[in-house]
VEXLO-302997 format. One record per residue (C-alpha): residue number from 1; y, z, x. Coordinates in steps of 0.25 Angstrom, whole numbers, plus 5000, padded with zeros to 4 digits. Example, Ala and Ser with C-alpha at 12.3 -4.5 7.8 and 13.67 -1.06 7.14 Angstrom:
<pt n="1" Y="4982" Z="5031" X="5049"/>
<pt n="2" Y="4996" Z="5029" X="5055"/>
***
This chain:
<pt n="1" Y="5311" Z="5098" X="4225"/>
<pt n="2" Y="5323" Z="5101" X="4234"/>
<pt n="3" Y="5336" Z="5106" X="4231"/>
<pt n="4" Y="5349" Z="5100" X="4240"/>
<pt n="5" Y="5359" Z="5109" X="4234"/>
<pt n="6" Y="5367" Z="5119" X="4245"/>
<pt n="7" Y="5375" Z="5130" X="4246"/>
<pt n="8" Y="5385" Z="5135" X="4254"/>
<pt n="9" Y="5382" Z="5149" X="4253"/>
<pt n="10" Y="5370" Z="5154" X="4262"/>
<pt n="11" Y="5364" Z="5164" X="4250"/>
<pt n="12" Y="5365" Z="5152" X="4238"/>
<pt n="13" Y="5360" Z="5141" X="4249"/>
<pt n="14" Y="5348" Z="5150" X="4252"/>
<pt n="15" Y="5344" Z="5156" X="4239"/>
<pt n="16" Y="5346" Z="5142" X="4231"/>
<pt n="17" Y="5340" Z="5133" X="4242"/>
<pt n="18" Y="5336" Z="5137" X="4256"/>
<pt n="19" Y="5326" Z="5149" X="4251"/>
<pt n="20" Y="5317" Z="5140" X="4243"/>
<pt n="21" Y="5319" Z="5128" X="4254"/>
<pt n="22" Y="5330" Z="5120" X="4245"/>
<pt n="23" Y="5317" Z="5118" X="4236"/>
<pt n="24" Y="5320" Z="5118" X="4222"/>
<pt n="25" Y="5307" Z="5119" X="4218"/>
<pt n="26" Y="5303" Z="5131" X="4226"/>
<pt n="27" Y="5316" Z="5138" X="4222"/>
<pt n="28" Y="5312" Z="5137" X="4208"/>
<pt n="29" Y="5299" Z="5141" X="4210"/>
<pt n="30" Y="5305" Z="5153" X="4217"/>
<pt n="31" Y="5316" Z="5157" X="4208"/>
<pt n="32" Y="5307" Z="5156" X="4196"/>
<pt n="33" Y="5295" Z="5163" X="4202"/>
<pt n="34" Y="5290" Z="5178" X="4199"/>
<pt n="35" Y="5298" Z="5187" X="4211"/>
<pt n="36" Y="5291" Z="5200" X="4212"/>
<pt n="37" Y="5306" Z="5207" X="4220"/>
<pt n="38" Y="5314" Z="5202" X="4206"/>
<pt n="39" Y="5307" Z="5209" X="4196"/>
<pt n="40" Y="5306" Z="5221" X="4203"/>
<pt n="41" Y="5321" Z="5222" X="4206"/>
<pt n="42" Y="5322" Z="5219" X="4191"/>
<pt n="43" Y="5310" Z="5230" X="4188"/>
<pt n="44" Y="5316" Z="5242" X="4196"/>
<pt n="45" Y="5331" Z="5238" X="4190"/>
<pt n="46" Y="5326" Z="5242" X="4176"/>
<pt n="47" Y="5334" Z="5231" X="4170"/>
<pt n="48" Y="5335" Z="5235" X="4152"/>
<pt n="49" Y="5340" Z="5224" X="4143"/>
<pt n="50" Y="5357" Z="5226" X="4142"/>
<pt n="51" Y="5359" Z="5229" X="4157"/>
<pt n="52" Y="5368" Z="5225" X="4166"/>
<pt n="53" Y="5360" Z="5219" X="4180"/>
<pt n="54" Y="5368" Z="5216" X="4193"/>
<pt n="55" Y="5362" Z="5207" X="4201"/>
<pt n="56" Y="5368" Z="5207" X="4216"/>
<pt n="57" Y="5366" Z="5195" X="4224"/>
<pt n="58" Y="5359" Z="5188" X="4214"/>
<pt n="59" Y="5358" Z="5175" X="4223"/>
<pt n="60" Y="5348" Z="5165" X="4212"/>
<pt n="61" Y="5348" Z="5179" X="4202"/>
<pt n="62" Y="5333" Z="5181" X="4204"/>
<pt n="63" Y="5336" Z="5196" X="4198"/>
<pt n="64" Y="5348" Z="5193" X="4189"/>
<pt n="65" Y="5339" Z="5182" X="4181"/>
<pt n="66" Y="5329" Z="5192" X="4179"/>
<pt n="67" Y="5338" Z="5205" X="4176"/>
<pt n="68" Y="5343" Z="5194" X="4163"/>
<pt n="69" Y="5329" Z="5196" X="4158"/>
<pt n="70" Y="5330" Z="5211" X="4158"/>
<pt n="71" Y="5344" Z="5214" X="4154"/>
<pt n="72" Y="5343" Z="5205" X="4141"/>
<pt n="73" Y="5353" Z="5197" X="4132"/>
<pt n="74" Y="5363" Z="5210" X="4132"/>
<pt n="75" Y="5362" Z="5211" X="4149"/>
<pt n="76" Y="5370" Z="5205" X="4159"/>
<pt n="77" Y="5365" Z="5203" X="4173"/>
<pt n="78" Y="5376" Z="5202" X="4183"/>
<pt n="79" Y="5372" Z="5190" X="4196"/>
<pt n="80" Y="5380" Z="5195" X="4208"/>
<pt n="81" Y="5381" Z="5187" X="4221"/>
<pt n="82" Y="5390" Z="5184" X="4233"/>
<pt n="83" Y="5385" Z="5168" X="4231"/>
<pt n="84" Y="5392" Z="5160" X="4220"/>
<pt n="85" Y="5382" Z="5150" X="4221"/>
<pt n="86" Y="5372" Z="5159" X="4219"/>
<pt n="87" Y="5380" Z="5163" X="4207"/>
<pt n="88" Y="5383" Z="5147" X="4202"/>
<pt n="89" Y="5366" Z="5147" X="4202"/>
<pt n="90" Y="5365" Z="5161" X="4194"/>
<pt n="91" Y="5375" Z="5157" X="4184"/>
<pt n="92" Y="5368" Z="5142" X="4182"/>
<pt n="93" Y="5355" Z="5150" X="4181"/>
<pt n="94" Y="5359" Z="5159" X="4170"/>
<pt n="95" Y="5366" Z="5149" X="4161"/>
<pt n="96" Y="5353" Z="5138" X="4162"/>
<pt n="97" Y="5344" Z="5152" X="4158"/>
<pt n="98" Y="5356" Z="5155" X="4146"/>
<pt n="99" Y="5358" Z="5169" X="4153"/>
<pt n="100" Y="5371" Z="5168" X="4158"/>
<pt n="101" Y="5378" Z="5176" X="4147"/>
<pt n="102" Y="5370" Z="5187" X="4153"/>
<pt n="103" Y="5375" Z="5185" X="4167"/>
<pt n="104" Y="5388" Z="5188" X="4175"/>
<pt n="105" Y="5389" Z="5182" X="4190"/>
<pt n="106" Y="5396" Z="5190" X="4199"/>
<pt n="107" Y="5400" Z="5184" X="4214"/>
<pt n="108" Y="5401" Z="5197" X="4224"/>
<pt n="109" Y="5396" Z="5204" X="4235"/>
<pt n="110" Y="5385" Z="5214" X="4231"/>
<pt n="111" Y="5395" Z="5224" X="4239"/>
<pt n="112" Y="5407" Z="5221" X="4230"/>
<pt n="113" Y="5404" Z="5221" X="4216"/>
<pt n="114" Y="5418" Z="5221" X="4211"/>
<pt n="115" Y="5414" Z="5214" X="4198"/>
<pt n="116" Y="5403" Z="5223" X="4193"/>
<pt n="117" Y="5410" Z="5236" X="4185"/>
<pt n="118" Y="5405" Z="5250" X="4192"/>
<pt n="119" Y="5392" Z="5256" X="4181"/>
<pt n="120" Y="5391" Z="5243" X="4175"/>
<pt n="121" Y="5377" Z="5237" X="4180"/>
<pt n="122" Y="5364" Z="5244" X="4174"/>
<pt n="123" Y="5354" Z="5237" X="4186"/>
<pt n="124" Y="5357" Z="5230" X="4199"/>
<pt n="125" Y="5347" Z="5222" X="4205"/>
<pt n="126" Y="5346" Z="5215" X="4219"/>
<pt n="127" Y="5337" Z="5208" X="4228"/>
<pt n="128" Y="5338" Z="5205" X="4241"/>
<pt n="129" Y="5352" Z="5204" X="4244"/>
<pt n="130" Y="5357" Z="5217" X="4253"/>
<pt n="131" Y="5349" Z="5211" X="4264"/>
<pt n="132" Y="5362" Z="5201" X="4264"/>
<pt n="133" Y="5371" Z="5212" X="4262"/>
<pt n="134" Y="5379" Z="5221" X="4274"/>
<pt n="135" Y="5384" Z="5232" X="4269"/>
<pt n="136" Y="5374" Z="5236" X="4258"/>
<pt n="137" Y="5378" Z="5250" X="4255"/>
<pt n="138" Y="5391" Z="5242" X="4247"/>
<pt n="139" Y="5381" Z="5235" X="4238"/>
<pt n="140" Y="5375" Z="5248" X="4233"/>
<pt n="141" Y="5389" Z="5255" X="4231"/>
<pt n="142" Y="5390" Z="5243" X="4221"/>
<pt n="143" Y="5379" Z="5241" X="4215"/>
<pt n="144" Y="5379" Z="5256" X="4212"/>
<pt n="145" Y="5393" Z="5257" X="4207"/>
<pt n="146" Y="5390" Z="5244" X="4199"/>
<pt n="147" Y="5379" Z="5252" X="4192"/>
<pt n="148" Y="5378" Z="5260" X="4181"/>
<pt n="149" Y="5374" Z="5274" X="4181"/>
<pt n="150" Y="5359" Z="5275" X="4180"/>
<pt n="151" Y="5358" Z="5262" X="4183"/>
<pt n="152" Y="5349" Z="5254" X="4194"/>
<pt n="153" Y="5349" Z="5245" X="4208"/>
<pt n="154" Y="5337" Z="5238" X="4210"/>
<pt n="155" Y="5335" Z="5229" X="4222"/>
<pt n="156" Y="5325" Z="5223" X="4233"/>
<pt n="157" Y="5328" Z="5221" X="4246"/>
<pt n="158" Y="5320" Z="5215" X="4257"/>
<pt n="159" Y="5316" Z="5223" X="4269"/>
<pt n="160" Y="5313" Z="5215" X="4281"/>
<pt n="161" Y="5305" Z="5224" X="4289"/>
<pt n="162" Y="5296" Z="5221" X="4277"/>
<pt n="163" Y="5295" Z="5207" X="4281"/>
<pt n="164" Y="5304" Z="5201" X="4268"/>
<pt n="165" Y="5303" Z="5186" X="4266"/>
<pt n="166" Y="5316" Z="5184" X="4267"/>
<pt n="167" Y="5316" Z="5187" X="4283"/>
<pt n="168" Y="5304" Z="5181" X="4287"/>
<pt n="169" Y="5303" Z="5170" X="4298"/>
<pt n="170" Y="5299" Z="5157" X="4298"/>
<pt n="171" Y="5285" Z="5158" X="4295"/>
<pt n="172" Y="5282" Z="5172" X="4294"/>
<pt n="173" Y="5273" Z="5169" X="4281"/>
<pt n="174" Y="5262" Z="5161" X="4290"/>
<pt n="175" Y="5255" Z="5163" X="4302"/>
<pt n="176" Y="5260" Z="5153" X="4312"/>
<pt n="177" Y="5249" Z="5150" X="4320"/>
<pt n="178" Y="5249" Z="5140" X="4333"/>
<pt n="179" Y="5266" Z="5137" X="4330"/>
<pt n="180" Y="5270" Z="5151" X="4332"/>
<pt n="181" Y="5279" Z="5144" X="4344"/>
<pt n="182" Y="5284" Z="5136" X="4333"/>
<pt n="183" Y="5288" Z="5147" X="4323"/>
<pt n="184" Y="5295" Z="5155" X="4333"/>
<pt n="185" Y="5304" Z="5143" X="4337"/>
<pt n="186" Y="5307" Z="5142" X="4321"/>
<pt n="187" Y="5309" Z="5157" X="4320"/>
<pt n="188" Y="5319" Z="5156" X="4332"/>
<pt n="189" Y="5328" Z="5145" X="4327"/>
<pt n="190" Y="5327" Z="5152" X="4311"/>
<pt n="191" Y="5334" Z="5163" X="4318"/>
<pt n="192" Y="5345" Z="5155" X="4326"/>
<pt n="193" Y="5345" Z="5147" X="4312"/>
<pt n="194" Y="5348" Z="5159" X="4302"/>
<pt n="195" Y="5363" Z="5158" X="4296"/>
<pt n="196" Y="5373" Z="5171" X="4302"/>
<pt n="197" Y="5380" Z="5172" X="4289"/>
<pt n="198" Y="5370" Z="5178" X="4283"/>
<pt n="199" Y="5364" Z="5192" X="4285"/>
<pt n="200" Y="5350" Z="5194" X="4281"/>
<pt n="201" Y="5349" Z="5209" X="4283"/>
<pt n="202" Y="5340" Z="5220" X="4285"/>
<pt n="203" Y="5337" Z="5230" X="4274"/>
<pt n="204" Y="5331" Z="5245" X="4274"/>
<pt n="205" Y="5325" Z="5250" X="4262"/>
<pt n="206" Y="5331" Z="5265" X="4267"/>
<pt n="207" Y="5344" Z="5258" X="4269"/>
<pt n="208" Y="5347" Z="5253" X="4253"/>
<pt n="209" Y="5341" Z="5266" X="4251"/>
<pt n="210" Y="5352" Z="5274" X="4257"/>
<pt n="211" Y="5363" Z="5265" X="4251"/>
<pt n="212" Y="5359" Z="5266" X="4237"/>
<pt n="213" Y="5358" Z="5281" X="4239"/>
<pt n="214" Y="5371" Z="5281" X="4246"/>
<pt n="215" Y="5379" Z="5275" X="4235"/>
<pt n="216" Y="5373" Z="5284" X="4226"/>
<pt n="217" Y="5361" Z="5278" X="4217"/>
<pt n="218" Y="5354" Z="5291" X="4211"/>
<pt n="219" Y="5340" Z="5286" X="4211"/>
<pt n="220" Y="5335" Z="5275" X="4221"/>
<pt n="221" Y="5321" Z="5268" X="4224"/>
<pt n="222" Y="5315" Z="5260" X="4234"/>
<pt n="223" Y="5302" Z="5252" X="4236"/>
<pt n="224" Y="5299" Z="5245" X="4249"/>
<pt n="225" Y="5290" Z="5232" X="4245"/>
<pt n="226" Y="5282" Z="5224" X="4255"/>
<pt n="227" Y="5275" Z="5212" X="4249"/>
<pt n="228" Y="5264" Z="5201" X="4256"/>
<pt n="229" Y="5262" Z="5189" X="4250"/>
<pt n="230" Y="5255" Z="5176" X="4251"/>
<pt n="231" Y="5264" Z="5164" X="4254"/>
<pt n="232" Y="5265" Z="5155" X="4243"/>
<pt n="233" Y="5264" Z="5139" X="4244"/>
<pt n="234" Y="5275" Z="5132" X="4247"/>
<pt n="235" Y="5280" Z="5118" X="4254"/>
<pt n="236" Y="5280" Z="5118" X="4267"/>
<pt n="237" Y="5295" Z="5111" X="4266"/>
<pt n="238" Y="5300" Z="5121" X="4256"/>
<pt n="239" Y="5296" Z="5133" X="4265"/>
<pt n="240" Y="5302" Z="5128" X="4279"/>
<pt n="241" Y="5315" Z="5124" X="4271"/>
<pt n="242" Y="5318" Z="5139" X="4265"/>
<pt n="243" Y="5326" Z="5149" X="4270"/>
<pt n="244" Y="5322" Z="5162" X="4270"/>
<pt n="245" Y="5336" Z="5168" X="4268"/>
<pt n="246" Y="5349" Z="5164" X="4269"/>
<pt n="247" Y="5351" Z="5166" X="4283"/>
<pt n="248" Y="5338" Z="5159" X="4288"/>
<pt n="249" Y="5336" Z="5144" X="4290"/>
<pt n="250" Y="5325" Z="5136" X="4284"/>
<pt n="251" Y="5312" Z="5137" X="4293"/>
<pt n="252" Y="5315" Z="5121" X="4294"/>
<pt n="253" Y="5328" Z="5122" X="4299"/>
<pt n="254" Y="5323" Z="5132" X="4311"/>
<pt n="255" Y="5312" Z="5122" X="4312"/>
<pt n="256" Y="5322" Z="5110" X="4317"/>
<pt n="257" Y="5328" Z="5118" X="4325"/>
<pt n="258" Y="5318" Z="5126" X="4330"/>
<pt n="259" Y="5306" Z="5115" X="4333"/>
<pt n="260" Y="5303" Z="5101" X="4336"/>
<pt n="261" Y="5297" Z="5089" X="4327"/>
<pt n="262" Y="5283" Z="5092" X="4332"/>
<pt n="263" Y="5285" Z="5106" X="4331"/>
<pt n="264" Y="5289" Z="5107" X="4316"/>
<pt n="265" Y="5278" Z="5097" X="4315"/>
<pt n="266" Y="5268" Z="5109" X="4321"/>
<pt n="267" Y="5273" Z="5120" X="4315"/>
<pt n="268" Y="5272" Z="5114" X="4300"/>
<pt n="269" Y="5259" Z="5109" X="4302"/>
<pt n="270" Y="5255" Z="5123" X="4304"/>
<pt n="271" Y="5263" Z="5130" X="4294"/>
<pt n="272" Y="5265" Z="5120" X="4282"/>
<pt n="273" Y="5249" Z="5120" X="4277"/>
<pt n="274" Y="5252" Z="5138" X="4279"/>
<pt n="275" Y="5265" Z="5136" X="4269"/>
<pt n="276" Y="5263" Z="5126" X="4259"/>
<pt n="277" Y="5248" Z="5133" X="4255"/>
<pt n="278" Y="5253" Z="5148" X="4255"/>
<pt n="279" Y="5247" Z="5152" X="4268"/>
<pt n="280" Y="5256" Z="5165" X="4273"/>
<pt n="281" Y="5260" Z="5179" X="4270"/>
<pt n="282" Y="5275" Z="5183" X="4265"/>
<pt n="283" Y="5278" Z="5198" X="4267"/>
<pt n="284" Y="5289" Z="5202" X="4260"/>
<pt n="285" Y="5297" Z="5216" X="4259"/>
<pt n="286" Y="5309" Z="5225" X="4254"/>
<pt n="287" Y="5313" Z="5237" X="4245"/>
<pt n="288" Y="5315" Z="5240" X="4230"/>
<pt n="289" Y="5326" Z="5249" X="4228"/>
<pt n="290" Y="5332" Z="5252" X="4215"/>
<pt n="291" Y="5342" Z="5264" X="4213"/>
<pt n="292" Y="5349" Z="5270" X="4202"/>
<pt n="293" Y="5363" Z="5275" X="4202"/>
***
């Protein structure tokens, strides 16, 4: 099933259509699927029944939804994000679950928090989100003043030295075989293609570190995680249509640029049977930190 809908912001475009392929069944198979970075982020924040949990950049609220089963009927969990759209989704999301008593939306950027009273939050969660963010020292001078004393930053961040899903190629998850030529011309065009709006950016595990010790958190952890997994099953047409973040294009739309009829032809004689039965490797990787003010 496909979904036509669009967005004119790149973050609500990619995380509500182009990152499951505008597929509506694969988003919801997705969004509704066990996700081993979640709980964790949720785990280490130590989320009691009461609190009050900030969710920066929530985008579809993968953490916020989860952090409403923790804090219970007398918590709140605040969804913070720069996208209203993103927002609208959230807000439709909590009032079909009957949860949105239990729910502020908050639009700002993570590094102006003006809304959110200083010693007020009891956990903030995050995920994937400063790789998008320039001057990441801010956000940890908010999120630790948001905080109340004795209280606790959780997040997980991709590395990409690691190889995180999120920056891989075109590809990467198979072996390419006899159309090697083909998957470098795809590769080229992805790069000319991607969008220059939008920063993906590096992140260094020692680099959060320092911030969240220069802004003053009295305790902090961190836990590099590598993970290598089978590839799972999934159409041939879903997968070339996806976008990897919001500043990639589909594998597709490289493709028409990149290669002839013929050649398209070739390259997904060879990798459509390797996709649609599961036949690759996805290396993912980042850092667990959680610190307490």
């Amino acid at each position: 099933m496909s979904t036509t809908k669009s967005y004119s912001d790149p973050f609500a475009e990619w995380l509500l259509c182009r990152r499951y392929g505008n597929d509506l069944d694969e988003f919801v198979k997705i969004e509704s699927s066990p996700n081993q970075v979640r709980e964790q982020v949720l785990a280490n924040a130590f989320i009691a029944p009461g609190d009050t949990v900030l969710d920066i950049g929530t985008g579809t609220g993968l953490l916020a939804f989860g952090a409403l089963e923790r804090v219970g009927k007398q918590g709140i969990v605040i969804f913070n994000d720069t996208s209203k759209a993103l927002l609208d989704y959230c807000r439709q999301k909590a009032t079909q679950e009957q949860v949105i008593d239990r729910c502020r939306f908050i639009q700002a950027s993570a590094t102006k928090l003006t809304e959110i009273e200083s010693d007020s939050i009891d956990a903030v969660v995050i995920r994937a989100v400063l790789i998008f963010v320039t001057n990441r020292v801010n956000v940890f001078e908010e999120i630790h003043r948001v905080l109340k004393p004795g209280a606790r930053l959780s997040l997980f961040e991709p590395v990409s030295r690691l190889g995180f899903m999120e920056g891989r190629q075109p590809f990467d998850e198979y072996e390419v075989g006899n159309v090697s030529h083909l998957v470098s011309k795809v590769r080229a065009a992805y790069d000319q293609l991607s969008n220059p709006l939008v920063q993906v950016l590096e992140i260094d595990e020692r680099e959060l570190i320092s911030h969240a010790l220069a802004v003053g958190f009295e305790e902090i952890y961190a836990d590099l995680h590598v993970s290598i997994s089978q590839a799972r099953p999934i159409s041939w047409d879903t997968y070339i249509r996806r976008a990897q973040n919001p500043k990639v294009p589909s594998i597709l739309e490289a493709m028409q640029v990149a290669l002839t009829e013929s050649e398209i032809q070739q390259l997904t004689a060879h990798f459509l049977p390797l996709v649609e039965s599961g036949q690759g490797k996805i290396r993912g990787g980042g850092i667990y930190l959680t610190a307490i003010k």
